[in-house]
N, C-alpha and C positions, 0 to 999 in steps of 0.2 A: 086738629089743633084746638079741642074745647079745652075751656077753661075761665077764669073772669071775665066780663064785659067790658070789652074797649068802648071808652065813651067816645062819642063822635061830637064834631062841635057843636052839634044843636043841644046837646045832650048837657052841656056846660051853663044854659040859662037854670033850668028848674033848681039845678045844686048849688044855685048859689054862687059860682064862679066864675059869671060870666054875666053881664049886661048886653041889652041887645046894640050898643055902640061897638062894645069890646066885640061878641058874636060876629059882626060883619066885618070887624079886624082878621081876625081868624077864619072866615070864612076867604077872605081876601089872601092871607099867606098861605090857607089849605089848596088854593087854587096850583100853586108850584111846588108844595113840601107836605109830607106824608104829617096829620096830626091824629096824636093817639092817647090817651090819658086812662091807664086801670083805677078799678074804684080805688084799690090800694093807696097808689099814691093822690089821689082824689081827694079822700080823706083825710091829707096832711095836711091841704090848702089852706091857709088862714084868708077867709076873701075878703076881710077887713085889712089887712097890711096889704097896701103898693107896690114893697119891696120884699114879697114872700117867696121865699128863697126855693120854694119846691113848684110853686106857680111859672117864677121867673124860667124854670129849664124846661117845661111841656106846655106853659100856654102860648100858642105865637102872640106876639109884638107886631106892629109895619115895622120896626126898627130890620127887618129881616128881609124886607122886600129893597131894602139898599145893597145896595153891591158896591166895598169898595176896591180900590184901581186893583190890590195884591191880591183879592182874595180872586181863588181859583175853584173849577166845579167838581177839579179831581186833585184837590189839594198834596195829597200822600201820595200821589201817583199809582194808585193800585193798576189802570190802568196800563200802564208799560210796560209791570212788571206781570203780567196775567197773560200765562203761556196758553192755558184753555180755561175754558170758563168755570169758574169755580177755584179757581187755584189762582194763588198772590206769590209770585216767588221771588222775593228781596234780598234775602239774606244768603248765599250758603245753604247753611243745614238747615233749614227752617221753610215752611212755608201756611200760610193760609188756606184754609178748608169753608171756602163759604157755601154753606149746603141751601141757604135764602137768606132772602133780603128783607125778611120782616119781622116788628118790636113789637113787643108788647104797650111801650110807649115810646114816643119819638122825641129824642133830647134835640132843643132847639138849637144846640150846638153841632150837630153829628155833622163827621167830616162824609158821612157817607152817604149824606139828606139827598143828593140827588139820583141816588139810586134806591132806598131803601122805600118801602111802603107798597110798591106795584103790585097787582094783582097777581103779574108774573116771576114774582119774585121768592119761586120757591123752583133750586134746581134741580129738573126730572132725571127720573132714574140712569136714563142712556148717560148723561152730560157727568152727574156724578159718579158712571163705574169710567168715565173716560177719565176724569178728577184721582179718582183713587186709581188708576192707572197710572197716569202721571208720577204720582207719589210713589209706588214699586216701582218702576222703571228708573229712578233716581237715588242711586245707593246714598249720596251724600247727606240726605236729609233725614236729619236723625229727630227733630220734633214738629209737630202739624198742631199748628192753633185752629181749633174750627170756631168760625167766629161766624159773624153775617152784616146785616141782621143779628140775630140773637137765635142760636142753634136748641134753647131749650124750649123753643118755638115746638121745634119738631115733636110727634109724639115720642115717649119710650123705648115705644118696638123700634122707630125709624133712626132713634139716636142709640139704641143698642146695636141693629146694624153697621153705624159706622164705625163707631166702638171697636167692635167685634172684625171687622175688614181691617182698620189700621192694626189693632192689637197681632193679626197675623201677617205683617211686613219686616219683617225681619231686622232692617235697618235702622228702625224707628226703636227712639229711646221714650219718649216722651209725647203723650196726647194732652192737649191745654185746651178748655173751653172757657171761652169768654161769654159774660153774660150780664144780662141786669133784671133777670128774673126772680132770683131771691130776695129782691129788694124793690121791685116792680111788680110782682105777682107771685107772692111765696107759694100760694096753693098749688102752685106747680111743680115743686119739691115734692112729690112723692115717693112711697116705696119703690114703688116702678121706677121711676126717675133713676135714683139714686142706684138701682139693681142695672140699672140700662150700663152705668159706665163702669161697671166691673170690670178688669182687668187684667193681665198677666204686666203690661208695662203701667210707668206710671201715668196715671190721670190725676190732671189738675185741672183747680175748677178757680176763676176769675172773677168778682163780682166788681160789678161797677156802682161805685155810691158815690155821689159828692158832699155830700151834706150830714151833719149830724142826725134832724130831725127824719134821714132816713132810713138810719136802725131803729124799725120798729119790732117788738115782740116778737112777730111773726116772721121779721126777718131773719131774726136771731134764731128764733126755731128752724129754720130754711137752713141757715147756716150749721143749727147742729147736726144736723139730719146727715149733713154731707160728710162734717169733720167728724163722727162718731163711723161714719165707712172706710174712715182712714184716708180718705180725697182732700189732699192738703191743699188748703185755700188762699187766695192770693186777692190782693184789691187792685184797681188802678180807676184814678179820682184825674178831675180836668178841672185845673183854675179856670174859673171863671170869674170876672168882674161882678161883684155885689152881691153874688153868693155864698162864693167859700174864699175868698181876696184878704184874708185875715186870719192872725196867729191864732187865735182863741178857738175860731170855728175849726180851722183843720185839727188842732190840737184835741178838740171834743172828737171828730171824726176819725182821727188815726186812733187816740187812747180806745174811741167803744168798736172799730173794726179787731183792733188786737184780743180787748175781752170776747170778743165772738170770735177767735181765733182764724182771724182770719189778717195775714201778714200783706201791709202796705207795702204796695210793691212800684206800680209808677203813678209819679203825678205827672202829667200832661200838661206843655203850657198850650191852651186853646191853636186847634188848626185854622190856616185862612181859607175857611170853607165859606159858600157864598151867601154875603148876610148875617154876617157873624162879629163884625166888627165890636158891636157892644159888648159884648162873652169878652172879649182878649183884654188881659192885662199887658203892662210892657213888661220883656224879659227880667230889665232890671231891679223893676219892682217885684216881677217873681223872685227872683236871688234874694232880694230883700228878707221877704217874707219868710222862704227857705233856710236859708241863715239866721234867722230868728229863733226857728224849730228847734237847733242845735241845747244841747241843755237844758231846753225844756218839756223836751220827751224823750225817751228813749232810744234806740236803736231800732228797737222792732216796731217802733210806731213811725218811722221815716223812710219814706219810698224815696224812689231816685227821681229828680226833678229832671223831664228828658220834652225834647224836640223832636219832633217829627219832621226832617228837610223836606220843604216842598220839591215833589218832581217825583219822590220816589228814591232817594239819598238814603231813607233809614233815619233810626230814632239817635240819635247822640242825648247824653248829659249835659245840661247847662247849669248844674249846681254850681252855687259859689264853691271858689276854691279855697280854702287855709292856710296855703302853701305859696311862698313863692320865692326865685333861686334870685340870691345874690348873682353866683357865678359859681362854676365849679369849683375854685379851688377855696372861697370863701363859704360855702354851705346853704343854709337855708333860711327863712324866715316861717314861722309858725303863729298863725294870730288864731287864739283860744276862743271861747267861745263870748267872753266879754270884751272882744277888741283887743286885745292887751297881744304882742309882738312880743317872738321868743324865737331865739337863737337854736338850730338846731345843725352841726357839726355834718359835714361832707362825707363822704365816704372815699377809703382811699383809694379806691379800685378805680375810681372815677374818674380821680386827679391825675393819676399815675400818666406821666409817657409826654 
C-alpha cells in the first residue's frame, strides 16, 4: 500500500499546523482514535483560520474525548448485521465488502473511528474467500459496496482480484466502491487503478468530499481518469456543524462535484458516533438548509438528504417534504420553492368506494 506520506501527529508541528499545545491535544485523542492527514489535504490547511474547515475534519479537538449520553461505538449497527467478518448485510439485495479498515486520512467524524486505523485492519486472504463466499451462496444480492476503511487502499493487483471474483457471480448486478482517495490522495488514481475495476458488470466508484476547497486540480484529474473509463461517479458528503452547515458552501460543493462529473448522490446528516457531538447539526436545521437548495441548483447537483437509524434500521430520507394531504377526497397542498401554497387536485381512483 505505497504511496503519499501519512503525516503522524508530530509531523503537524514543523508544517505549520500544529502548536505544541494543539500537539498534546492530538496526541491525547490519538490515544483512542486512528489520526491521519496526507500531504494532500495538508496542504489545504489555512493554519491562520480557527475555523478551517479542512483542518476542522482531520485535526482532532478534546471536543472528541466527550461522549454524549446518545452517541453509540457502533452507531449504524454494522455489528448485528455482520453475518462473517468482512461482510455488512442490511438490506436485502445489498451488502457491504469491507476488505480493511484503513484511510488514507481519518475524518474526525467517522461513524467507523472505532474500528478503523488498526494495524490489523486489513482482512486476510482465508476471511475474505469466506466473505466472497458468503456473497455466491446468496442469490438475492444483486449489489456489493466494497467499502472499509477505504478499499483504494489496496493495491491494484488485490482490488483487480475482487473485481474480477465478484464480476463472476452471476447474481450480482452491480459492484460500488466507496472512497476518499481521489480527493484525499489523488496520486492513487492510476492506470493500474482504474484497469484494476474493469468489468463485464457495472462498476461504480463514490467519492467522499465535503467541502468545496476539496476539489483540487488534482482531484479533478482523479476524477477524470475514472469518468473517461466510463465508471460512472457518484459523491456522498456528511453535514457537519461549521463546515459545510450553509447554502452557499454546499451549493459551491454540489455545482464543482457535478462539473467533474461526478453526480451528488447522499448527503448524510452526521452519525452519533462517539465524540461527535460538535460535527451534528439538528435534523431541522438540516431540512432547513436542504430546502433552501431547492431552486437554487439544479437537480443533478441535489443528493438525497438521508438518516442512518441507529442499531442498524438502515438509511431512510428526511428531506423536507412539498406536499402535504388535505384528505382524500379534498386533494393536495403543494408549497413551491418560494413558500407560496398551491392546490393540487385528487385523483379519482383514490376517492372512489
Amino acid at each position: 500500500m505505497a504511496g503519499a506520506r501519512i503525516l503522524r501527529a508530530e509531523d503537524l508541528i514543523p508544517g505549520g499546523l500544529a502548536t505544541p499545545d494543539r500537539l498534546r491535544e492530538i496526541r491525547q485523542v490519538a490515544e483512542q482514535f486512528a489520526v491521519a492527514v496526507t500531504d494532500d489535504l495538508a496542504e489545504l490547511i489555512d493554519a491562520e483560520d480557527n475555523r478551517d474547515p479542512i483542518a476542522a475534519q482531520f485535526l482532532p479537538s478534546r471536543a472528541e474525548l466527550k461522549k454524549a449520553a446518545e452517541e453509540l461505538d457502533d452507531p449504524i449497527g454494522d455489528d448485528r448485521c455482520s453475518p462473517v467478518p468482512g461482510i455488512v448485510h442490511r438490506y436485502p439485495d445489498r451488502v457491504l465488502l469491507k476488505p480493511l479498515l484503513l484511510c488514507p486520512v481519518y475524518c474526525r467524524f467517522c461513524f467507523r473511528r472505532e474500528v478503523v486505523g488498526n494495524k490489523s485492519g486489513v482482512l486476510g486472504r482465508a476471511a475474505l474467500n469466506i466473505a466472497l463466499d458468503y456473497i455466491r451462496r446468496h442469490s438475492q444480492i444483486w449489489e456489493v459496496i466494497v467499502t472499509g476503511g477505504d478499499p483504494f487502499l489496496l493495491a491494484p493487483r488485490r482490488i483487480g482480484e475482487i473485481v474480477r471474483a465478484l464480476d463472476q457471480v452471476a447474481h450480482l448486478g452491480v459492484i460500488r466502491f466507496h472512497t476518499r482517495v481521489p480527493v484525499a490522495d489523488p496520486r492513487r488514481v492510476t492506470s493500474a487503478l482504474v484497469e484494476a475495476l474493469a468489468a463485464e458488470k457495472a462498476v461504480y466508484v463514490v467519492v467522499h468530499a465535503n467541502h468545496p476547497r476539496e476539489l483540487t486540480s488534482k482531484a479533478r484529474e482523479a476524477a477524470l481518469k475514472l469518468s473517461r473509463a466510463g465508471i460512472p461517479l457518484l459523491s456522498q458528503t456528511v453535514l457537519l456543524r461549521g463546515i459545510n452547515d450553509d447554502a452557499a458552501v454546499l451549493e459551491a460543493l454540489f455545482r464543482g462535484l457535478v462539473a467533474m462529473r461526478v453526480k451528488p448522490y447522499y448527503l448524510h446528516h452526521a452519525d452519533l458516533a462517539r465524540g461527535t457531538s460538535h460535527f451534528r447539526t439538528g435534523i431541522a436545521s438540516g431540512q432547513r438548509l436542504v430546502g433552501s437548495l431547492r431552486g437554487r441548483v439544479s437537480g443533478l447537483c441535489q443528493p438525497t438528504y438521508v438518516l442512518d437509524i441507529p442499531g442498524g434500521y438502515g438509511k431512510v430520507s428526511i428531506a423536507p417534504c412539498a406536499i402535504t394531504s388535505q384528505s382524500l377526497a379534498d386533494g393536495w397542498i403543494i408549497e413551491d420553492r418560494a413558500g407560496v401554497r398551491h392546490p393540487y387536485p385528487a385523483d379519482p381512483s383514490e376517492t372512489e368506494g
